[in-house]
C-alpha positions as CSV (number, residue, x, y, z in Angstrom):
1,X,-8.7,12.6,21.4
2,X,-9.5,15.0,24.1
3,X,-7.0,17.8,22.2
4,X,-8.7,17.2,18.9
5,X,-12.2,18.2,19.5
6,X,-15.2,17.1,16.9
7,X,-16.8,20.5,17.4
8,X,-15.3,24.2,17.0
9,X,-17.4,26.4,18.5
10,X,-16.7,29.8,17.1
11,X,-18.8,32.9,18.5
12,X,-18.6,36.8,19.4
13,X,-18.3,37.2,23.2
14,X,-21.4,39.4,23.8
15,X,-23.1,35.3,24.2
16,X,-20.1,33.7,26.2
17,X,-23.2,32.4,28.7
18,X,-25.5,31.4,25.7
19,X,-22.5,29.5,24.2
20,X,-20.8,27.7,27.3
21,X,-24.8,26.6,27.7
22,X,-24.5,25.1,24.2
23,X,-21.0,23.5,24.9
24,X,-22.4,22.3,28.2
25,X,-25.5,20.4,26.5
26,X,-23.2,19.3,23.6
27,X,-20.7,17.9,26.2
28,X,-23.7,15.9,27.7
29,X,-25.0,14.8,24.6
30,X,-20.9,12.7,24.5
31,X,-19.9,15.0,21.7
32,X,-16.2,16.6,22.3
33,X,-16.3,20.3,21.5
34,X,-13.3,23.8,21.7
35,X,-14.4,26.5,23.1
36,X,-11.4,29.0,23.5
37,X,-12.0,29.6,27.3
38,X,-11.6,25.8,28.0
39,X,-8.6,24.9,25.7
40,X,-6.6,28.0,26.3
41,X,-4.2,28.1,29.0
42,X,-1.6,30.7,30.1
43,X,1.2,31.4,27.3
44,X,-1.1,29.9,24.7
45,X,-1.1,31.8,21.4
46,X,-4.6,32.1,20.4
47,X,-4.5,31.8,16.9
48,X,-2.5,29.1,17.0
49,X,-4.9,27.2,19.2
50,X,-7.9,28.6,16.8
51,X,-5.7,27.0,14.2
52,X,-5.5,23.8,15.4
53,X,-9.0,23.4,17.0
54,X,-10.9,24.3,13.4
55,X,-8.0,21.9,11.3
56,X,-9.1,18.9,13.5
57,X,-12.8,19.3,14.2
58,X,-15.0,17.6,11.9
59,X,-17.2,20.8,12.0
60,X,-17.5,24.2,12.8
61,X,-20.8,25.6,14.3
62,X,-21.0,29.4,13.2
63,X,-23.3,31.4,16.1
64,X,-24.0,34.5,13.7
65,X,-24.8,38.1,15.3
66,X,-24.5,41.3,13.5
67,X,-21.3,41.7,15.5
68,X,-20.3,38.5,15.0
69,X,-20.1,39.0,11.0
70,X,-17.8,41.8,11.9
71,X,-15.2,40.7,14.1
72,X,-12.0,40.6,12.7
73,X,-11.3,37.5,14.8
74,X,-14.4,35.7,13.9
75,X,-13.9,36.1,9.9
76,X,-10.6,34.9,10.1
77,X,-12.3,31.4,12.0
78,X,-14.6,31.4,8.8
79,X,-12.2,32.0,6.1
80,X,-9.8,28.9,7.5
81,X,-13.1,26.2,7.9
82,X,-14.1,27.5,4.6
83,X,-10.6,27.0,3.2
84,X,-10.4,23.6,5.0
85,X,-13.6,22.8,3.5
86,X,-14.9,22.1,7.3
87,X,-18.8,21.4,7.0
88,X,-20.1,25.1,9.1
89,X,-23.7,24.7,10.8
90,X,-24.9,28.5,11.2
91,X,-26.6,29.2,14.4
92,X,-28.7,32.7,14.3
93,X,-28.3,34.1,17.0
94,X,-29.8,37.7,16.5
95,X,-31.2,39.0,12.8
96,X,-28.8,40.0,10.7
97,X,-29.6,42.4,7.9
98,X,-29.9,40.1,5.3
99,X,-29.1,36.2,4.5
100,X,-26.5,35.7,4.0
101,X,-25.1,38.4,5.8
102,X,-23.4,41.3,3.9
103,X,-19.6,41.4,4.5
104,X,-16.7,39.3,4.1
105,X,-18.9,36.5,5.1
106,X,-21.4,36.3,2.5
107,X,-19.8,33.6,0.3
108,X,-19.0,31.4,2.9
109,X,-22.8,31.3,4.3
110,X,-24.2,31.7,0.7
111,X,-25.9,28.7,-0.1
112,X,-26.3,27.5,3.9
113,X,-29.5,27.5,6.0
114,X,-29.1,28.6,9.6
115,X,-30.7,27.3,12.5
116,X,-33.1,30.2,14.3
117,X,-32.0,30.5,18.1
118,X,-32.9,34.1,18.5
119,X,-34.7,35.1,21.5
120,X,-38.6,35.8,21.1
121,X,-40.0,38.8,23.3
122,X,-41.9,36.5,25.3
123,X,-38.4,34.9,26.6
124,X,-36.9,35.9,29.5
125,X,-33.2,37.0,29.3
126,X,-32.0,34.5,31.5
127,X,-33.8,31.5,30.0
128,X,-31.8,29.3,27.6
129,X,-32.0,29.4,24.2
130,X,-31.4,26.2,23.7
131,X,-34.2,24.6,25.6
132,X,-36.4,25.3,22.4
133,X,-37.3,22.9,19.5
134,X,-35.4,24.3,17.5
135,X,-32.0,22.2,19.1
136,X,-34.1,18.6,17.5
137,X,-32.8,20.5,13.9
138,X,-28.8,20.8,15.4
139,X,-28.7,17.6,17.3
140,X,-29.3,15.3,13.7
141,X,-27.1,17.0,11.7
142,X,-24.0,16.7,14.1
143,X,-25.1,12.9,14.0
144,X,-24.9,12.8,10.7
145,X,-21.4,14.7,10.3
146,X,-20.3,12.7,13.8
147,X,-22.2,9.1,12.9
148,X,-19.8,7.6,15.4
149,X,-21.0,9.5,17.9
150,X,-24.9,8.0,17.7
151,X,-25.0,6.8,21.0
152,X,-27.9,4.6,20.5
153,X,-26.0,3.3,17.7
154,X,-22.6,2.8,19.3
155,X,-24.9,1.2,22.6
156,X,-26.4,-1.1,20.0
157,X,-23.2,-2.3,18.3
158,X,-21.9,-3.0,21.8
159,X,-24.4,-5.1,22.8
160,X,-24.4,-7.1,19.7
161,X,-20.7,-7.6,20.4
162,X,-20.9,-9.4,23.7
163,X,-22.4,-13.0,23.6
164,X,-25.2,-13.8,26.3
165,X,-23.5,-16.9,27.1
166,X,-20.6,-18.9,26.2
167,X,-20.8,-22.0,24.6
168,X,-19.8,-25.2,26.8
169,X,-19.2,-28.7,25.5
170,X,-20.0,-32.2,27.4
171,X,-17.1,-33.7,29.1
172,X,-15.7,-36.9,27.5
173,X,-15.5,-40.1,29.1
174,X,-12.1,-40.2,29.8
175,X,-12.3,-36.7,31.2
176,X,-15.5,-37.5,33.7
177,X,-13.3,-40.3,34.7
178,X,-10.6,-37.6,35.8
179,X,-13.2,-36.0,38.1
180,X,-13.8,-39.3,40.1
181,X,-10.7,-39.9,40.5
182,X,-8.2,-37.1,40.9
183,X,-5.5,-38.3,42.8
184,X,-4.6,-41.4,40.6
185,X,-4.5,-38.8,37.3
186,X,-2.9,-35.8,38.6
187,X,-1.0,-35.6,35.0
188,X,-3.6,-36.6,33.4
189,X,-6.0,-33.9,34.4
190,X,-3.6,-31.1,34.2
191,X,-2.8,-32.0,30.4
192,X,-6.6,-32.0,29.9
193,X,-7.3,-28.1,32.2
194,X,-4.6,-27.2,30.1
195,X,-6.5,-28.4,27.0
196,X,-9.8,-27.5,28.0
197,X,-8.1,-23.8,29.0
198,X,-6.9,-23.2,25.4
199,X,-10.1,-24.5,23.7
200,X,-11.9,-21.9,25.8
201,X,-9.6,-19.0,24.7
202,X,-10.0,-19.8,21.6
203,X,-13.6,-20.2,21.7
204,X,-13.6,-16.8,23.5
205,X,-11.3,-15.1,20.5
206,X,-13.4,-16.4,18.1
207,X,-16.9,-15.0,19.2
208,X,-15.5,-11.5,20.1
């Protein structure tokens, strides 16, 4: 459902251009993701929307900052996907002073590997930081929280479902004979359409 995301992206605003990059990417890659400056609209309440966006996602990807571990805002995010047992994906953004970081945040990430996306000092600022390997580490372990969303897989199943061809029987005598002569068997040959119409169906129903 496009209101119940499979992704909460939850992040400090010092990286809003680093993070609608990742939603962007994600978003191409067919998985649904909240990000608060897409789902909220005047009047919202944003903790309520925060609420609802981390009960229905299927995970919660963490991008971690020394500012980020203090915001008020963003413990609160971690504390509820902790609570809801949400499966979090940490995303290093900058170093932090230790692993896990100190703070209220300590427990949640103890015992969780993050993902290193900080920016080396041969990047330039304005380059993505997603375009390095490091994304073939996040991609597979969304696939494996989000297996439905395998596109390869789903494109697979898909074409396994639809038959090549459907399967067509001879004609019988009797229903050759209504080809040659159409006129004299008008009943005749709608009883047998009819037939052969329902046969098909079912043939149809039965291979889907």
């Amino acid at each position: 459902e496009i209101n119940h995301p499979q992704i909460m992206i939850s992040y400090q605003w010092d990286y809003q251009k680093d993070i609608i990059d990742l939603y962007k990417l994600l978003i191409k890659l067919n998985y649904k993701c909240w990000l608060d400056i897409f789902q909220m609209g005047g009047g919202d309440s944003l903790f309520e929307k925060i609420d609802n966006g981390i009960r229905y996602a299927k995970c919660v990807i963490a991008c971690i900052k020394p500012k980020y571990t203090k915001s008020i805002n963003c413990r609160r995010e971690m504390s509820l996907s902790d609570a809801l047992s949400k499966p979090i994906i940490p995303l290093l953004l900058e170093q932090t002073d230790t692993w896990p970081p100190s703070g209220p945040m300590s427990m949640i990430f103890t015992g969780k590997s993050f993902i290193d996306f900080q920016r080396s000092n041969k990047n330039i600022q304005n380059d993505s930081i997603w375009k390095s390997k490091q994304f073939e580490k996040l991609h597979p372990q969304l696939k494996e929280i989000i297996p439905e969303f395998d596109t390869g897989k789903f494109k697979k199943n898909i074409s396994q479902a639809r038959p090549s061809r459907i399967p067509v029987r001879r004609l019988t005598k009797n229903e050759k004979q209504l080809t040659v002569h159409p006129k004299n068997n008008a009943q005749q040959s709608t009883n047998v359409n009819d037939a052969l119409a329902t046969e098909l169906v079912s043939r149809l129903c039965s291979i889907m």
